[in-house]
C-alpha positions as CSV (number, residue, x, y, z in Angstrom):
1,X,8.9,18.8,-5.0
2,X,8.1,19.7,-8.6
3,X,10.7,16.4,-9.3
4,X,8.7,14.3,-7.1
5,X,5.7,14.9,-9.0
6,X,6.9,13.9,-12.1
7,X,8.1,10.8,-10.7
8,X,4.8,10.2,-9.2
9,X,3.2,11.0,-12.7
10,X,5.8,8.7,-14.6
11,X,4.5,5.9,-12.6
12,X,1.3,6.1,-12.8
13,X,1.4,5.9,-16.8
14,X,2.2,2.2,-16.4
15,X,-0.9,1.3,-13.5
16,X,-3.8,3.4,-15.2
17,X,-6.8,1.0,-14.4
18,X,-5.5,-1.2,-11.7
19,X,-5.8,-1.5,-7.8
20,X,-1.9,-0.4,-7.8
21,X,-2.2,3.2,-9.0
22,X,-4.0,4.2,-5.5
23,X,-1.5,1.7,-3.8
24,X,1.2,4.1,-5.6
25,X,-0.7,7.5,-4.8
26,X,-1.0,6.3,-0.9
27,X,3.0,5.6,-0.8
28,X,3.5,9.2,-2.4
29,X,0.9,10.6,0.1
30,X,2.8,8.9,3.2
31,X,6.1,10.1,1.9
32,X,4.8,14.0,2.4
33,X,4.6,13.7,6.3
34,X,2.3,16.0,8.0
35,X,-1.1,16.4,6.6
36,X,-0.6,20.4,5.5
37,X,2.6,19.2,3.7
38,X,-0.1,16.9,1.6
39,X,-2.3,19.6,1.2
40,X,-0.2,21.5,0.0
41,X,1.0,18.9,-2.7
42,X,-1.8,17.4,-3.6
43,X,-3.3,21.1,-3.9
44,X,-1.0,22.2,-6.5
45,X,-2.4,23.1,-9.8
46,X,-2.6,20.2,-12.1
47,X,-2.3,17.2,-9.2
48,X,-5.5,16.6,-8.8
49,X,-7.3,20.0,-10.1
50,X,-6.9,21.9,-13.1
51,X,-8.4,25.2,-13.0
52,X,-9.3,26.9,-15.7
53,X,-11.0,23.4,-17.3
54,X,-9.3,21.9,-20.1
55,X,-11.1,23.1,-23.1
56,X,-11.1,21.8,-26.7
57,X,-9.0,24.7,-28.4
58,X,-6.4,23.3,-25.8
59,X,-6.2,20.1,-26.7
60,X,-6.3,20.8,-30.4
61,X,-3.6,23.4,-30.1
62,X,-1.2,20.4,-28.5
63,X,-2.4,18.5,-31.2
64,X,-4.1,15.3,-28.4
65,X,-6.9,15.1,-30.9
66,X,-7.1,15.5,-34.6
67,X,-9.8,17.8,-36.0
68,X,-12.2,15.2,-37.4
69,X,-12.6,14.5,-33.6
70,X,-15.9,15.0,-32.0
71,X,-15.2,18.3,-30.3
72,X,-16.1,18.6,-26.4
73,X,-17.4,21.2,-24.0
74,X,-17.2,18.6,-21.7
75,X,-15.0,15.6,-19.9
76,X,-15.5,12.9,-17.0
77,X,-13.9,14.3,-13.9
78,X,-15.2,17.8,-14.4
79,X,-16.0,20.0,-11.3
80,X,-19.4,21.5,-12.2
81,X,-22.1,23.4,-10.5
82,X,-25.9,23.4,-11.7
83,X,-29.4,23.4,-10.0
84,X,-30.6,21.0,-12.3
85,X,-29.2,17.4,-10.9
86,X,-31.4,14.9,-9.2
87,X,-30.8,12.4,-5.9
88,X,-33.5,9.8,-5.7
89,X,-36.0,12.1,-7.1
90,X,-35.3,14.8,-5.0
91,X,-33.6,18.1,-6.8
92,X,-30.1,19.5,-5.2
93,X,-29.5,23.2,-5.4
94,X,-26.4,24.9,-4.8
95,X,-24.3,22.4,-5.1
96,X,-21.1,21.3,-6.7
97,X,-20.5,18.5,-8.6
98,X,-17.8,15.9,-10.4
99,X,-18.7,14.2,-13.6
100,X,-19.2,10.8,-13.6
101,X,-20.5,9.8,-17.2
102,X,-17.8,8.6,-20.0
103,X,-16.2,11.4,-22.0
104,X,-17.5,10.0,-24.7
105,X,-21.2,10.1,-23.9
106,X,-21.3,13.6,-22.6
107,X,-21.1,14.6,-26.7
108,X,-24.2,16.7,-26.9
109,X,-27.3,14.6,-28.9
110,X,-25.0,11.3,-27.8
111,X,-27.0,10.5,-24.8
112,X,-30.2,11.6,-23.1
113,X,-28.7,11.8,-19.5
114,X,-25.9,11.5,-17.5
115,X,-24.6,10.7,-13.9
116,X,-22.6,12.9,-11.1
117,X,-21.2,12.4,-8.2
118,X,-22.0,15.1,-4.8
119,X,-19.1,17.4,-3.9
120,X,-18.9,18.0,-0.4
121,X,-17.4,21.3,1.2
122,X,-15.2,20.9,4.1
123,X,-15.3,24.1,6.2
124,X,-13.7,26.0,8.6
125,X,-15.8,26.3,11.5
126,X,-16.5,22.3,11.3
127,X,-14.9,21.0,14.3
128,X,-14.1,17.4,12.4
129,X,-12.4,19.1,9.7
130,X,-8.5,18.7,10.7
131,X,-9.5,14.9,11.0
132,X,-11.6,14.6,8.0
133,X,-8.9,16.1,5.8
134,X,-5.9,13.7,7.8
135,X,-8.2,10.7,7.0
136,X,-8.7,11.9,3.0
137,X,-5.1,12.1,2.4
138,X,-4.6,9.2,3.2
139,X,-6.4,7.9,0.2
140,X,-7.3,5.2,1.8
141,X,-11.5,5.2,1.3
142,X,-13.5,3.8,-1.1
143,X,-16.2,5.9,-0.7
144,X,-14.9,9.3,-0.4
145,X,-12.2,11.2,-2.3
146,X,-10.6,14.2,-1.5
147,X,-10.5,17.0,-3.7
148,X,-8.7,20.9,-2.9
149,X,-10.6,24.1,-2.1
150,X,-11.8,25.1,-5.3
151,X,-11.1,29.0,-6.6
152,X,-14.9,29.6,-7.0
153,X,-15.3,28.0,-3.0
154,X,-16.6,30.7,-0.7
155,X,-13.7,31.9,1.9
156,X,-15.1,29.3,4.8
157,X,-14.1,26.9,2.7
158,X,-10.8,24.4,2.9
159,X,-11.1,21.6,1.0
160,X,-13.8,18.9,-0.2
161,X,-15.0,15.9,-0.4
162,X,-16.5,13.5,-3.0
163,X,-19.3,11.3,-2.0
164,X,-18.9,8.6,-4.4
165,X,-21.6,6.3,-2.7
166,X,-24.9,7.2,-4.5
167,X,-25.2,8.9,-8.1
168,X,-27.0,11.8,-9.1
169,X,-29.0,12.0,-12.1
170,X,-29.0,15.0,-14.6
171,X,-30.4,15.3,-18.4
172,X,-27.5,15.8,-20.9
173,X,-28.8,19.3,-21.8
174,X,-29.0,20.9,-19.1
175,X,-25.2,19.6,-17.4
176,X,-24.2,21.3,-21.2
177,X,-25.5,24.9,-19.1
178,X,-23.8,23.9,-16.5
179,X,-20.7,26.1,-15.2
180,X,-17.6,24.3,-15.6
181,X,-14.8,25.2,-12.4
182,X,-12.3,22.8,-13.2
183,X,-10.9,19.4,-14.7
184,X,-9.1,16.4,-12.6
185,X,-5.3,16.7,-13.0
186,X,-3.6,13.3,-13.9
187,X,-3.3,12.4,-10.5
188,X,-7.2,13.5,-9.4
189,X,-8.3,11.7,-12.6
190,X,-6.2,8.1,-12.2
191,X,-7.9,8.1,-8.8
192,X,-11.4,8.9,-9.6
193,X,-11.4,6.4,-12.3
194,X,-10.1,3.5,-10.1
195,X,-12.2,4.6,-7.3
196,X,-15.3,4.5,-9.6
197,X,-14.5,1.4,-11.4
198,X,-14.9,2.7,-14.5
199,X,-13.9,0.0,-17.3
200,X,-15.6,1.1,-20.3
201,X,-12.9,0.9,-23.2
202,X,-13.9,3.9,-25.2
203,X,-14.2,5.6,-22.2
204,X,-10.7,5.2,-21.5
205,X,-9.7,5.9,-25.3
206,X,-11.2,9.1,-24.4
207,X,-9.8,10.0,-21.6
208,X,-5.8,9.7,-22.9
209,X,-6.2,13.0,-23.9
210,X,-6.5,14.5,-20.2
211,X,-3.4,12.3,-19.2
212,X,-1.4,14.2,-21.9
213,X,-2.3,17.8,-21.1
């Protein structure tokens, strides 16, 4: 499987901002048969989760960035969790979320505020879940992504969701005391970019750095 990965990995590099990268990721997905086979794939470490988050000593040590780089604590696609994020005014408390914002702007003093998307736990004793999860590995939404049962999840937990209709506000300084729980694998972050639309240049000059890891 470990083979099939890499394939799946090789072929992305060439389809990084196009409709064809998810056209790829839904051929891989179909290829895996039954839905706990995908699970299982798609739940490996470094697919689409990496947990612990990259950090900047990382990247430094692999020499991705040079040291006159702005150094990050940061990067678009990180699972967070933080009482401090607003939804149309209203504030959202234990709750999980992914990083929306540019890499780029989430340097502190860069920007006064940035943008999240809800995280959505899937659990156990919901009676849709079997279906929900079929449907999500498909890969097939536009407003949904799926994303594994994170290490810090709570036991009745088996996977999530990302609601990627509707952005949540948060000020810059506080999503810097936010805790991190994980970056998007290449995989998790080709997808979230194409499924967010995402075409900011820098921001993609940026976000090489994760592809490499």
């Amino acid at each position: 499987m470990r083979e099939k990965l890499i394939e799946l990995e090789e072929k992305l590099k060439h389809h990084s901002h196009d409709q064809t990268a998810i056209e790829i990721v839904q051929d891989f997905a179909k290829s895996l048969g039954k839905t706990r086979n995908k699970q299982v794939v798609f739940g490996s470490d470094g697919v689409l989760l990496r947990e612990p988050p990259i950090t900047y000593q990382e990247v430094i040590e692999k020499g991705l960035v040079s040291h006159d780089e702005d150094p990050f604590s940061l990067l678009q696609g990180d699972i967070v969790s933080t009482d401090a994020a607003y939804f149309f005014g209203e504030r959202l408390l234990g709750m999980k979320f992914i990083i929306a914002s540019s890499t780029c702007d989430l340097v502190e003093n860069r920007r006064e505020n940035a943008v999240l998307f809800r995280i959505q736990p899937i659990t156990d004793n919901d009676k849709t879940a079997a279906s929900t999860i079929s449907e999500l590995l498909r890969f097939k939404s536009t407003k949904l992504m799926y994303l594994p049962r994170l290490k810090s999840d709570s036991t009745d937990i088996i996977a999530n969701l990302v609601l990627l209709d509707g952005v949540v506000q948060i000020r810059l300084d506080d999503l810097h005391l936010a805790t991190r729980h994980a970056s998007l694998g290449l995989t998790g972050w080709r997808l979230h970019w194409r499924l967010t639309k995402n075409s900011d240049g820098k921001n993609r000059r940026c976000a090489k750095l994760k592809l490499e890891l």
